[in-house]
C-alpha positions in Angstrom: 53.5 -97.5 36.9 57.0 -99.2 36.5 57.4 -102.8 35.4 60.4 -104.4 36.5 61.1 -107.8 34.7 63.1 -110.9 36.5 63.3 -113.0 33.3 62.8 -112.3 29.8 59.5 -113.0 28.6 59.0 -111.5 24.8 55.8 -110.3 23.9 54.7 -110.5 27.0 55.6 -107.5 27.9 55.0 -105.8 25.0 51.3 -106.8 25.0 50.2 -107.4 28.7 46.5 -106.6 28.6 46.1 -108.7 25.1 47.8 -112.1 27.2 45.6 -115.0 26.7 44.7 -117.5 29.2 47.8 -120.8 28.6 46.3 -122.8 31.3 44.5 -122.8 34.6 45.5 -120.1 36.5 44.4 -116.5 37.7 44.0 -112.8 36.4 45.7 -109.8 37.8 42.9 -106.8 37.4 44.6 -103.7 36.9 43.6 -100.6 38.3 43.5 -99.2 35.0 41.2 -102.3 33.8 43.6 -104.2 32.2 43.2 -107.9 32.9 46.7 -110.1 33.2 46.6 -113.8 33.0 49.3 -115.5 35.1 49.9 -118.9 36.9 49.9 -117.6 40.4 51.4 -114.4 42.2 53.4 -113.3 45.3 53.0 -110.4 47.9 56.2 -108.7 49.0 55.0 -105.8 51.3 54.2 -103.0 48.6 55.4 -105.3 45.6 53.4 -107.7 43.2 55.1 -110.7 41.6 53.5 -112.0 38.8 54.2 -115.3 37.7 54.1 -116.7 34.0 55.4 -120.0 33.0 59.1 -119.6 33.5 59.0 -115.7 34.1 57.8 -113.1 36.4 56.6 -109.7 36.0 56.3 -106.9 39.3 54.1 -104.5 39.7 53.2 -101.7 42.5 50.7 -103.1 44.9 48.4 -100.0 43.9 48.3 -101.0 40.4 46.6 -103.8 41.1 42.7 -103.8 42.0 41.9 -107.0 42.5 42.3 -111.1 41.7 40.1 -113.4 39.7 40.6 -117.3 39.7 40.3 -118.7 36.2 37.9 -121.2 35.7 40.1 -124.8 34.5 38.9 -126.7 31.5 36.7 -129.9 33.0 38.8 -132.5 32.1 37.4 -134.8 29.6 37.2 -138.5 30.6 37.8 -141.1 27.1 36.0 -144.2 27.3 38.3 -146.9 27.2 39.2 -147.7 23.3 37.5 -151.7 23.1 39.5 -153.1 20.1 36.5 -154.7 18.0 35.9 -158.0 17.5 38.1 -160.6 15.9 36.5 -160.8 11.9 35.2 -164.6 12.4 37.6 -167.0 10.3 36.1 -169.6 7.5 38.5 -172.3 8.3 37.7 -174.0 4.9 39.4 -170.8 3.4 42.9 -172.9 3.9 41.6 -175.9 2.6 40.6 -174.1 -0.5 43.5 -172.4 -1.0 46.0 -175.1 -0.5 44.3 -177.5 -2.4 43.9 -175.0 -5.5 47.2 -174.2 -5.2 48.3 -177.9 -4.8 49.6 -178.1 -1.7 49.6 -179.4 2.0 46.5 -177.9 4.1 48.9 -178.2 7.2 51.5 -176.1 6.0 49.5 -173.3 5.2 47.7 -173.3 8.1 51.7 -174.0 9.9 52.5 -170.9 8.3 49.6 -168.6 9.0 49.7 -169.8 12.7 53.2 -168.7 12.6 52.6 -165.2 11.0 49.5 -164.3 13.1 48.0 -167.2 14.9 44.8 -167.3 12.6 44.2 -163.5 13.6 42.5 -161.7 10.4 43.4 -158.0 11.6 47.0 -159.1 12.7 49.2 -155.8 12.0 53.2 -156.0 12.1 55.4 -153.0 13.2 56.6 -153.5 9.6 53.2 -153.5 8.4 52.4 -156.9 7.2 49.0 -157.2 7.0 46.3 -160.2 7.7 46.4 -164.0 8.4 49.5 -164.8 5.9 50.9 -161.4 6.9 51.2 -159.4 4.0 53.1 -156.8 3.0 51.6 -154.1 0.9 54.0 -154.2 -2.0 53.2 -158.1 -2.1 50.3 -157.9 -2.3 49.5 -155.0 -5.1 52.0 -157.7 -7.1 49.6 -160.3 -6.6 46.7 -158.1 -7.1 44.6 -158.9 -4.0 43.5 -156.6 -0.6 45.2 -157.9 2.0 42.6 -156.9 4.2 40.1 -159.5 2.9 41.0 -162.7 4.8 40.2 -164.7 1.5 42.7 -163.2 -0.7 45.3 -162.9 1.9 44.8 -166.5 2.3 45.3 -167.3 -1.5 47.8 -164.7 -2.4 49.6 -165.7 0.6 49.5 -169.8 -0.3 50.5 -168.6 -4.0 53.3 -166.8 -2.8 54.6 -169.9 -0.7 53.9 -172.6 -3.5 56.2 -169.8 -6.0 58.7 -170.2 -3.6 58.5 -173.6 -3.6 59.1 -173.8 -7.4 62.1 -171.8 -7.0 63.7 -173.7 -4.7 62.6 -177.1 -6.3 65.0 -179.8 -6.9 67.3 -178.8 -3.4 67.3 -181.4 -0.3 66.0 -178.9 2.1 63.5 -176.7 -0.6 61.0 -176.9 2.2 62.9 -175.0 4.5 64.4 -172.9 1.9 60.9 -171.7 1.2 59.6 -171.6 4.5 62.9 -169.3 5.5 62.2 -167.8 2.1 59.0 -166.3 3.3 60.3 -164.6 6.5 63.5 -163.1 5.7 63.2 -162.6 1.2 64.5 -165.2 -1.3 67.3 -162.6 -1.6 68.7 -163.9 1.8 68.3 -167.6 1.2 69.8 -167.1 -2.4 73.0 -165.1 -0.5 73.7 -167.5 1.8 72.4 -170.8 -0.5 69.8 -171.8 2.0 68.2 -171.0 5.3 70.1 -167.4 6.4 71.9 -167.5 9.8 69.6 -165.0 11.1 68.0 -166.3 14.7 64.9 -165.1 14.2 64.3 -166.6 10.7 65.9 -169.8 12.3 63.5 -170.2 14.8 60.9 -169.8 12.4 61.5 -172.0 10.1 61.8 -174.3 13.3 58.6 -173.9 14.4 56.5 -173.8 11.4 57.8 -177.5 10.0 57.1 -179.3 14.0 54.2 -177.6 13.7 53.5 -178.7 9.7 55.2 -182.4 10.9 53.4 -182.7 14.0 50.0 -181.9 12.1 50.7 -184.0 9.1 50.9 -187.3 11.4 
């Protein structure tokens, strides 16, 4: 029986009986038994026309006994994924922290509410972790899991009040620290105080109104 091939197809050719099933489609019987898996086929008078994906393969009319329908895979409905639960928040964590760590309860909780809005599991793009947003490196320095709202509190209160040391004794160390937290003391340090980057602008913006508004 002669094959005549409209498109190279590789081992298709080579290996017609051995073809296995890609995707929903049909099987060509062969007169000789072989079974050929394609995704649909063609009658031209005394011709055949298999097709296969981007190919197609002829065949006498003769040579071919009969057609079987492959059976599609069910399709699998998922459930829809339900994020779980936010981890429920001790709000006496802050007070803790801050006053350990001798400083303002309203800007650490201006701060937190400005990294993740008091969300335990909050996750950046970058990967900052947690209420005080965390990122990983940080917080193997400071030796705590991130993940453990507690720690992340603390570490993250201990890394604000170390910033505030470093930038003690300038006119705006506040918002040298505050900056310092978003963007890296490297960027305050380069450009001597709050970096002229919008987004750390903004930021430093919002978390003293919202430390000044709380405070009075």
């Amino acid at each position: 029986m002669g094959i005549r091939i409209f498109h190279h197809i590789g081992p298709l050719v080579t290996a017609l009986a051995l073809v296995a099933p890609a995707q929903a489609g049909e099987y060509a019987i062969l007169t000789n038994g072989f079974r050929i898996h394609a995704d649909r086929h063609e009658v031209e008078g005394a011709r055949v026309r298999l097709y296969v994906g981007a190919g197609s393969t002829e065949f006498a009319a003769s040579d071919i006994a009969s057609f079987e329908q492959e059976e599609a895979a069910p399709v699998v409905v998922s459930a829809p994924v339900v994020p779980p639960p936010p981890v429920p928040v001790n709000k006496d964590m802050f007070t803790v922290a801050a006053e350990k760590l001798g400083l303002p309860v309203a800007l650490v909780k201006s701060i937190v509410r400005a990294e993740s809005n008091f969300q335990p599991n909050a996750l950046s793009p970058k990967g900052a972790i947690g209420l005080m947003q965390l990122m990983p490196e940080t917080a193997r320095e400071l030796g705590v899991d991130p993940h453990i709202p507690e720690q992340n509190v603390e570490a993250g209160t201990r890394y604000l009040r170390d910033l505030l040391i470093k930038y003690e004794g300038q006119e705006d160390q506040v918002a040298r620290a505050i900056a310092a937290y978003n963007a890296g003391p490297a960027a305050v340090d380069k450009y001597k105080g709050v970096p002229p980057y919008l987004e750390t602008q903004a930021y430093v913006r919002r978390v003293l109104r919202d430390y000044l508004k709380t405070e009075n």
